[in-house]
C-alpha positions as CSV (number, residue, x, y, z in Angstrom):
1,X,207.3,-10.1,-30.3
2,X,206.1,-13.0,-32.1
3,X,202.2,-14.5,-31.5
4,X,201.3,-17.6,-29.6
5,X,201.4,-20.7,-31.9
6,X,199.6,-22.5,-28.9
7,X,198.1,-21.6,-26.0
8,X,196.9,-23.1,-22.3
9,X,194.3,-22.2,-20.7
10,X,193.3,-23.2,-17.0
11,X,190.2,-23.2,-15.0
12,X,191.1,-20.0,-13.0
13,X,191.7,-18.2,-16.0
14,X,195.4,-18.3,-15.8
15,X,197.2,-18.0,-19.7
16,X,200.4,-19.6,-20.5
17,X,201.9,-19.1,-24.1
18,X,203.3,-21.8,-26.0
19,X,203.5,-24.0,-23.2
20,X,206.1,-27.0,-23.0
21,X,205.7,-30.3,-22.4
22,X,207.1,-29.7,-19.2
23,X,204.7,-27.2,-18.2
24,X,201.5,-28.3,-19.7
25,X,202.0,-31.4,-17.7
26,X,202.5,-29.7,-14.8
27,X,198.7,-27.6,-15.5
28,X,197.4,-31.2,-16.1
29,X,199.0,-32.5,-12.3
30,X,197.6,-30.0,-10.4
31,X,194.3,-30.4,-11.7
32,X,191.7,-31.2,-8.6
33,X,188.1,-31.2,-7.9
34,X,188.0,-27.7,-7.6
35,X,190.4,-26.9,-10.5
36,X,188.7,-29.1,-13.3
37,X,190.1,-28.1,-16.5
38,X,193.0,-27.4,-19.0
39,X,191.8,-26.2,-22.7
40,X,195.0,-26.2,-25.1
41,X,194.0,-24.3,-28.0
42,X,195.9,-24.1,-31.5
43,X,196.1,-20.5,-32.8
44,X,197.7,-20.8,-36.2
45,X,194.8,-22.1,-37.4
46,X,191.3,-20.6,-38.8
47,X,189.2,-19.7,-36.7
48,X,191.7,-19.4,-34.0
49,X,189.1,-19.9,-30.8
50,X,187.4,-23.3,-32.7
51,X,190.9,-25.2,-32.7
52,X,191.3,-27.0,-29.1
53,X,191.7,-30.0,-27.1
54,X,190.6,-29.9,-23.6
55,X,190.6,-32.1,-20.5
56,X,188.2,-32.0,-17.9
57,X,188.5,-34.2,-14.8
58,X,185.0,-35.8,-13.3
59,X,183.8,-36.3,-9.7
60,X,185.3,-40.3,-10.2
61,X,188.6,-38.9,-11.0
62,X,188.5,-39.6,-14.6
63,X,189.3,-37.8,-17.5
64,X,187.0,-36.5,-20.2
65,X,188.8,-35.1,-23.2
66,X,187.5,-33.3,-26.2
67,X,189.1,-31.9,-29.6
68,X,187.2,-29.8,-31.8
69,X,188.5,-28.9,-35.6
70,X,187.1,-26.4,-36.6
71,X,183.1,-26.9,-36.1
72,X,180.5,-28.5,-34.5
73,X,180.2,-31.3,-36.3
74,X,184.5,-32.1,-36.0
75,X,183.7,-31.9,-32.1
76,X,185.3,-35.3,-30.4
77,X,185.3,-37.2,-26.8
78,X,186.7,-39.9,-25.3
79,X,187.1,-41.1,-21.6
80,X,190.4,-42.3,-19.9
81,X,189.2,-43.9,-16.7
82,X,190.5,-43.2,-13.4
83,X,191.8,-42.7,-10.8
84,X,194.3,-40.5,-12.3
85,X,197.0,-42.2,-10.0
86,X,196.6,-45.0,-12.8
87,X,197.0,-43.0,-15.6
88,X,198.5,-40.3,-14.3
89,X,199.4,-36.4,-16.3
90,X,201.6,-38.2,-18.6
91,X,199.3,-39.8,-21.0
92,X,197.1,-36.8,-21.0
93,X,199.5,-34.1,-21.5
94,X,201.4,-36.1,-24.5
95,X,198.3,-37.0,-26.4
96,X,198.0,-32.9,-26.0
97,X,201.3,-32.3,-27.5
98,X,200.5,-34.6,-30.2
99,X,197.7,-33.2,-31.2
100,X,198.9,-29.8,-31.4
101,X,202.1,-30.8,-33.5
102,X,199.9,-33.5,-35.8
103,X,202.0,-36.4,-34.5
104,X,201.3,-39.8,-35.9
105,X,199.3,-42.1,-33.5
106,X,197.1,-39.3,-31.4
107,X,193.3,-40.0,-33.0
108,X,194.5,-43.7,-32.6
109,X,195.4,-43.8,-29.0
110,X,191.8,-43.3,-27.8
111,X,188.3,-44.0,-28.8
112,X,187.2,-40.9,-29.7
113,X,183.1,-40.2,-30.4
114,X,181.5,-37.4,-32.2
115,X,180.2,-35.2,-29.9
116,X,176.4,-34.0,-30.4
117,X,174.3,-30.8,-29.1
């Protein structure tokens, strides 16, 4: 049995292993008010819990999303306004899958901010 390359994590707790595209858009459209979040997290890489992109959906029906490489100070935000009717799973689930391969274009297709504690 091989181990996780990448991993999707919802609000309830559920786990899904290397997720596809067609299933971590599917975690992304049935996000609601009382089921907030989706954290993807990259595993392959050191250390394995500080490797992630996450979205979280606000009381306006935004989007917040984060990546973090590795440490604090490689911790990022950026908003996608809503409602997610607009924007819809799409754009959120394959600016996921292109982070987690390294795609070209991902840092570019939001304005990301340092996040600071």
């Amino acid at each position: 049995m091989t181990k996780p390359r990448l991993q999707a994590i919802e609000d309830d707790g559920r786990v899904v292993d290397d997720p596809t595209e067609v299933e971590l858009h599917d975690l992304i459209a049935d996000m609601s008010l009382s089921h907030r979040f989706v954290i993807f997290a990259r595993l392959d890489l050191e250390p394995s819990d500080e490797h992630y992109m996450q979205v979280y959906l606000d009381d306006d029906i935004s989007y917040q999303v984060e990546y973090r490489e590795g440490s604090a100070d490689k911790h990022y935000q950026a908003h996608i306004p809503g409602p997610i009717e607009m924007t819809g799973p799409e754009t959120v689930s394959r600016l996921m899958f292109d982070w987690a391969y390294d795609r070209p274009g991902w840092r570019e297709a939001l304005p990301w901010e340092r996040l600071v504690f």
